[in-house]
C-alpha positions as CSV (number, residue, x, y, z in Angstrom):
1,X,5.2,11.4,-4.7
2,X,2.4,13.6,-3.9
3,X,-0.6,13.4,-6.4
4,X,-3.6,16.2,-5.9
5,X,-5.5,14.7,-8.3
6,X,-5.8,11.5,-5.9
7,X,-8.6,11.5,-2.8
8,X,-7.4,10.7,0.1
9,X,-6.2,6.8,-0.2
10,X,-6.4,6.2,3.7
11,X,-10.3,6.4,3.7
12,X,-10.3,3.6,1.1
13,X,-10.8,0.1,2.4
14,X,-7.6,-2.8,1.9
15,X,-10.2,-4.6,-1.1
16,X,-10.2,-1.2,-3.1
17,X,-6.7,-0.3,-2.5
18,X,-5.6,-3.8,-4.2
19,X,-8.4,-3.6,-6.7
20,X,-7.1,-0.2,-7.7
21,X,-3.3,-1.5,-7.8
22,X,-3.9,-4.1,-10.0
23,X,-6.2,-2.1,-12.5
24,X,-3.3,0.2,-12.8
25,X,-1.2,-2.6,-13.6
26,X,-2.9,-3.6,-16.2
27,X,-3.3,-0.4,-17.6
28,X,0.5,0.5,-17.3
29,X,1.1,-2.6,-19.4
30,X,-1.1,-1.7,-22.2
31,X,0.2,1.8,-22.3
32,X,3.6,0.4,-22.2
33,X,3.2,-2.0,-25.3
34,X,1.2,0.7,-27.0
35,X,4.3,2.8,-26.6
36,X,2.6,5.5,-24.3
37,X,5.9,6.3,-22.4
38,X,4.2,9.6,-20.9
39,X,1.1,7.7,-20.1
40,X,3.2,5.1,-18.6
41,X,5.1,7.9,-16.2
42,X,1.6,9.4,-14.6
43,X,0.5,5.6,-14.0
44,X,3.4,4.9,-12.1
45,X,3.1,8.3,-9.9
46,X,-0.6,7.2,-9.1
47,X,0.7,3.7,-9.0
48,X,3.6,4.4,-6.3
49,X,0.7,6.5,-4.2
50,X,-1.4,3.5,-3.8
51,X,1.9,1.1,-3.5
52,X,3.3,3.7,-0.5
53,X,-0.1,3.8,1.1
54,X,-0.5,-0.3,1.1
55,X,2.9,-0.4,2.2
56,X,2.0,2.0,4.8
57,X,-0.6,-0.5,6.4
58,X,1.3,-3.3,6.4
59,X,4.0,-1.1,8.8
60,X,1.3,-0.1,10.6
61,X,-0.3,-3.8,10.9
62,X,2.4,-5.9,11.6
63,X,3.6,-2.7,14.5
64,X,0.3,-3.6,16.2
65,X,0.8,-6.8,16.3
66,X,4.4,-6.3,17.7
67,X,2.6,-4.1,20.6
68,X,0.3,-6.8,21.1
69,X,2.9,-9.2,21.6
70,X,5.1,-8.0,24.0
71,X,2.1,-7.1,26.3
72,X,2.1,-11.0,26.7
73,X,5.5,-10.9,28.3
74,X,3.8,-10.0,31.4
75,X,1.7,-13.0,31.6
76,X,5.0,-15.0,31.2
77,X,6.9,-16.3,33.9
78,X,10.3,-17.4,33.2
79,X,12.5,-17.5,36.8
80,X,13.8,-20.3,37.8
């Protein structure tokens, strides 16, 4: 879900992103046993954001690292 209070989480390095996710997990858990139910809601929305976005990466990571290895197919030579 789109936020517009959050900056733009792809210019944010991988550190910060899971710095950022586990502050708000902490502070969803204190809301939540402080009975904060509304509180608890917009954590979650900015929580998701940062979740999609690291999620994102990883896609993005292990796709390049896909690409990467079937360019070594053509330095293998399997015929018999």
């Amino acid at each position: 879900m789109f936020n517009p209070l959050l900056n733009d989480l792809t210019k944010i390095k991988n550190e910060e992103l899971e710095l950022k996710i586990t502050e708000l997990i902490k502070k969803y858990t204190i809301a939540a046993r402080s009975g904060q139910g509304i509180v608890c809601e917009q954590i979650t929305v900015i929580l998701n954001a940062y979740k999609d976005e690291q999620s994102r990466r990883y896609i993005e990571s292990n796709q390049k690292l896909l690409n990467k290895n079937k360019n070594l197919d053509d330095f293998i030579n399997v015929d018999h």
